[in-house]
C-alpha positions in Angstrom: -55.9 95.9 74.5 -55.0 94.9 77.9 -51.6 94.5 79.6 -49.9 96.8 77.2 -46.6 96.4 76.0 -44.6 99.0 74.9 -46.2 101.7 72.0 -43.5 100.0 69.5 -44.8 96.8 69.3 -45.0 95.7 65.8 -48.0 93.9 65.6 -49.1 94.9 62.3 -45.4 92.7 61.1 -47.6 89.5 62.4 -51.3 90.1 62.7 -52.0 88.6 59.0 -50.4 85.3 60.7 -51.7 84.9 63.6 -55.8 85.9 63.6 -57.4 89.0 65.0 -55.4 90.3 68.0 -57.7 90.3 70.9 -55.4 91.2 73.5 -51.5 91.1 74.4 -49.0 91.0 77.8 -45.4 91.1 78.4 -44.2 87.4 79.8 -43.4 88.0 83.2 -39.7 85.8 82.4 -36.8 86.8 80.7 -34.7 89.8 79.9 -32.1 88.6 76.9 -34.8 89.7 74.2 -36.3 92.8 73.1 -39.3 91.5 72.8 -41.4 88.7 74.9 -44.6 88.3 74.7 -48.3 86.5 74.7 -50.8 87.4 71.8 -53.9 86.2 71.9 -56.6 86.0 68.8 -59.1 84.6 67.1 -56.9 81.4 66.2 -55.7 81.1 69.4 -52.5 82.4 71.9 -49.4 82.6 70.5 -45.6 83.3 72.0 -43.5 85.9 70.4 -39.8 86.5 70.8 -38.0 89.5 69.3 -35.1 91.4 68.2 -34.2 94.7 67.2 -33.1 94.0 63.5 -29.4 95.2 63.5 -26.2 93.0 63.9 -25.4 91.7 67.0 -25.4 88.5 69.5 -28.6 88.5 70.4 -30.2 88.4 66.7 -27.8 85.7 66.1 -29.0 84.1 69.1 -32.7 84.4 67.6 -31.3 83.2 63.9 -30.1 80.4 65.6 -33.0 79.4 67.9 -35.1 79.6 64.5 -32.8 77.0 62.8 -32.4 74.2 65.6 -36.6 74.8 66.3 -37.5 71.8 64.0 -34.6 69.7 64.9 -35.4 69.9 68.6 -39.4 68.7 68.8 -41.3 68.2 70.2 -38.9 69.0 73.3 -38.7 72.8 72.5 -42.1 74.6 71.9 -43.1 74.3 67.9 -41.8 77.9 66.1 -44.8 78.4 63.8 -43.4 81.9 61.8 -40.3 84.0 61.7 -41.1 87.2 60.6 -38.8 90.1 59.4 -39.1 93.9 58.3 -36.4 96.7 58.7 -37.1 97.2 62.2 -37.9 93.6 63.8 -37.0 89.7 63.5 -39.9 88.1 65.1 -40.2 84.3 65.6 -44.2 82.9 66.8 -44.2 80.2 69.0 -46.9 77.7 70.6 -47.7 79.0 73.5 -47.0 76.2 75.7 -49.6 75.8 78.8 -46.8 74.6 81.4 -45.2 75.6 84.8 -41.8 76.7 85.6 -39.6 73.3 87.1 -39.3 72.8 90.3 -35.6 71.8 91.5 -35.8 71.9 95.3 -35.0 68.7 96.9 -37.3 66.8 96.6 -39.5 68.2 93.8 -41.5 65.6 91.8 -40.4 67.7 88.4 -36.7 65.7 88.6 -37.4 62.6 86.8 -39.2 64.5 84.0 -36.4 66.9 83.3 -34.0 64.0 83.9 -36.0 62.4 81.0 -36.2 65.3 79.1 -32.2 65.9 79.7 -31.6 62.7 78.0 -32.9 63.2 75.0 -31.2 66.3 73.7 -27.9 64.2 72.8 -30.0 61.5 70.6 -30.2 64.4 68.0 -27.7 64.3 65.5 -26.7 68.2 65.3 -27.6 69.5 61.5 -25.1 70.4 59.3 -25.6 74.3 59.8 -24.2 73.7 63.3 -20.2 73.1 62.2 -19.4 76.5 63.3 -21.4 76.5 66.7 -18.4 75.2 69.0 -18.7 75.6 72.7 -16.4 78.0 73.7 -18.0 80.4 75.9 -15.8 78.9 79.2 -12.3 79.0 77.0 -11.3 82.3 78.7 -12.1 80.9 82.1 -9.9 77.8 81.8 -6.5 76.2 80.9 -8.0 72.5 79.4 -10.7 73.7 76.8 -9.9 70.8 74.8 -11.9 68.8 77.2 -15.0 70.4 76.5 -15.1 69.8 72.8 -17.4 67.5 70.9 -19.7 66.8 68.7 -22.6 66.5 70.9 -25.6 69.2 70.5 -25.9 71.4 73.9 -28.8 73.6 75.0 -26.6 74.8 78.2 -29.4 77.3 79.4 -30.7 75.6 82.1 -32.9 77.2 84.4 -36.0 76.0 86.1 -38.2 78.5 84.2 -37.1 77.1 81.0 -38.7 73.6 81.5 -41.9 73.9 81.4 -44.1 71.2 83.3 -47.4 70.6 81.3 -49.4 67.7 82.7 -48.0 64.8 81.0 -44.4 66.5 80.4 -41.9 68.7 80.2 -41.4 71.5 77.2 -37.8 73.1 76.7 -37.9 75.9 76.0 -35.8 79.3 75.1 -33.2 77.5 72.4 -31.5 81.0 72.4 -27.8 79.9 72.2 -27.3 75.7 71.3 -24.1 74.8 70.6 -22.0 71.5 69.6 -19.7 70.4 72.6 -18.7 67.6 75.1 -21.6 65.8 76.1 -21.2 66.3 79.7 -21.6 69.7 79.9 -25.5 69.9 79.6 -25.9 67.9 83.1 -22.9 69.3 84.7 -24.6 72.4 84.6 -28.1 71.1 86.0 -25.9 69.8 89.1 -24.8 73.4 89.7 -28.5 74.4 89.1 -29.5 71.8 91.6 -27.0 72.4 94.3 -28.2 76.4 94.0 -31.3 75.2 94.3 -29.9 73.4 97.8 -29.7 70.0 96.9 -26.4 68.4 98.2 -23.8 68.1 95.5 -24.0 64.4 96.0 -27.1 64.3 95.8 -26.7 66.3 92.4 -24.3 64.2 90.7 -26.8 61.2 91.5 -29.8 62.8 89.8 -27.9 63.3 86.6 -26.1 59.9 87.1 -28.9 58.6 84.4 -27.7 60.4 81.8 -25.5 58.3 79.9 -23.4 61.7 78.8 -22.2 61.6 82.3 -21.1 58.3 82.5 -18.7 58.7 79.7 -17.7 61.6 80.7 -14.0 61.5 81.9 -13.9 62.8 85.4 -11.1 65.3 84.7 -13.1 66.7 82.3 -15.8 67.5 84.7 -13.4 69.1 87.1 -12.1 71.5 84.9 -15.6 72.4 84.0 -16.4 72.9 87.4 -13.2 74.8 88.2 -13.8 76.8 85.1 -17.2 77.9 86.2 -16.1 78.7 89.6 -13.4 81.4 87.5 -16.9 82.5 85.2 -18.8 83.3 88.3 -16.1 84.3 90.0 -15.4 87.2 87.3 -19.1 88.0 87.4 -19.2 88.8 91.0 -16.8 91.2 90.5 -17.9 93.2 87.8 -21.6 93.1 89.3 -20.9 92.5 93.3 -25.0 93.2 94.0 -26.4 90.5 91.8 -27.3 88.2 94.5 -28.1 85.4 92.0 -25.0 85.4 90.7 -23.5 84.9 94.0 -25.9 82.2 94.6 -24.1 80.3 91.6 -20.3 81.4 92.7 -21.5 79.3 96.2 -23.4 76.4 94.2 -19.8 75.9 92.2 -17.6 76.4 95.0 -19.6 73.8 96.7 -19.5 71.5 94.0 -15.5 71.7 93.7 -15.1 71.4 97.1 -17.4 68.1 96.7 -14.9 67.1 94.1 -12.0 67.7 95.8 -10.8 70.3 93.5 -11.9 73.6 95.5 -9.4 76.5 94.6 -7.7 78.7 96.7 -10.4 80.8 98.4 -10.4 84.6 97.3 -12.5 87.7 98.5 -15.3 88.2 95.8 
């Protein structure tokens, strides 16, 4: 098989689903699973995500993507099989043929993931989802209260989690949704954006269309943003070479100075 993946790969755990293996490769994107990769077979190519199957956030991150994954389409790719043995949870996607987003200025891929943006809080989060609170920023701020709600979040956006196909734009990597203020979702495409070098103007504009923004109250936003300066801030410190995440500590900072709400500058 080409492109080999590592000698534990358990592709005995899926190969009655999926067809004849004919070949495998890692995916080129991603580092939060153990396990990422294409199969191809007989029926056709396949993604497959994977955790080692002991307790932990990152198998609850995969139980969870497998729950939301019919509640989602068709934005998120279509999860076909979640598998399980005493060594692996497995879940079989679609393999979606798409792009990674582009979000320079400019980019053509913006109204599409604008579009795609908007659709996420017209689905009514399930039942199972009335312990999935947004909290992950309550340690980084003072006003948590004002990013509770009851709208469903996907709050991992990156441009190589939309994928551009010809006619649209796939979300996917569902790998930690939550239930929160409905604001949140854009307000952290306009830091993606303004990393990316648009303007934070310009930003705030692109995500204007999203009608989670507009009833958003603007305080709310500014503690998010302050609050996300704080995370990125506490990031750079405990991992000072991680360019990217300096790259976001700027994007922020230049958001909050946009808003007027900058914080006393400190040595990161």
């Amino acid at each position: 098989m080409a492109d080999a993946t590592p000698t534990d790969v358990p592709l005995d755990l899926f190969q009655r689903h999926v067809g004849t293996i004919t070949s495998y490769r890692s995916a080129e994107n991603g580092y939060m699973s153990d396990l990422l990769m294409f199969v191809d077979t007989d029926a056709g190519r396949w993604f497959v995500k994977g955790q080692r199957n002991r307790p932990g956030g990152r198998l609850e991150s995969l139980q969870r993507e497998a729950l939301i994954n019919p509640y989602v389409q068709p934005i998120a790719p279509k999860l076909h099989w979640q598998l399980e043995d005493d060594q692996w949870v497995l879940l079989v996607f679609e393999a979606v043929k798409g792009r990674p987003a582009h979000f320079d200025p400019g980019a053509e891929d913006l109204p599409l993931i604008i579009s795609t943006l908007r659709r996420i809080p017209k689905i009514s989060p399930p039942d199972f989802t009335a312990g999935w609170t947004e909290d992950r920023w309550d340690r980084f701020t003072d006003d948590s209260a004002l990013f509770r709600g009851g709208t469903l979040l996907y709050t991992d956006l990156n441009a190589d989690n939309f994928l551009v196909t010809e006619t649209t734009v796939r979300l996917a990597d569902w790998a930690w949704p939550t239930v929160g203020a409905g604001f949140i979702d854009p307000a952290l495409l306009v830091m993606q954006l303004v990393a990316a070098h648009h303007t934070p103007e310009g930003a705030e504009q692109a995500v204007a269309q999203c009608e989670q923004w507009h009833r958003a109250d603007s305080t709310a936003i500014d503690a998010f943003c302050i609050a996300n300066v704080n995370m990125w801030a506490a990031y750079c410190a405990k991992d000072p070479t991680a360019g990217w995440k300096k790259a976001m500590l700027a994007a922020c900072q230049r958001w909050a100075e946009y808003r007027g709400i900058a914080p006393p500058a400190e040595d990161n």
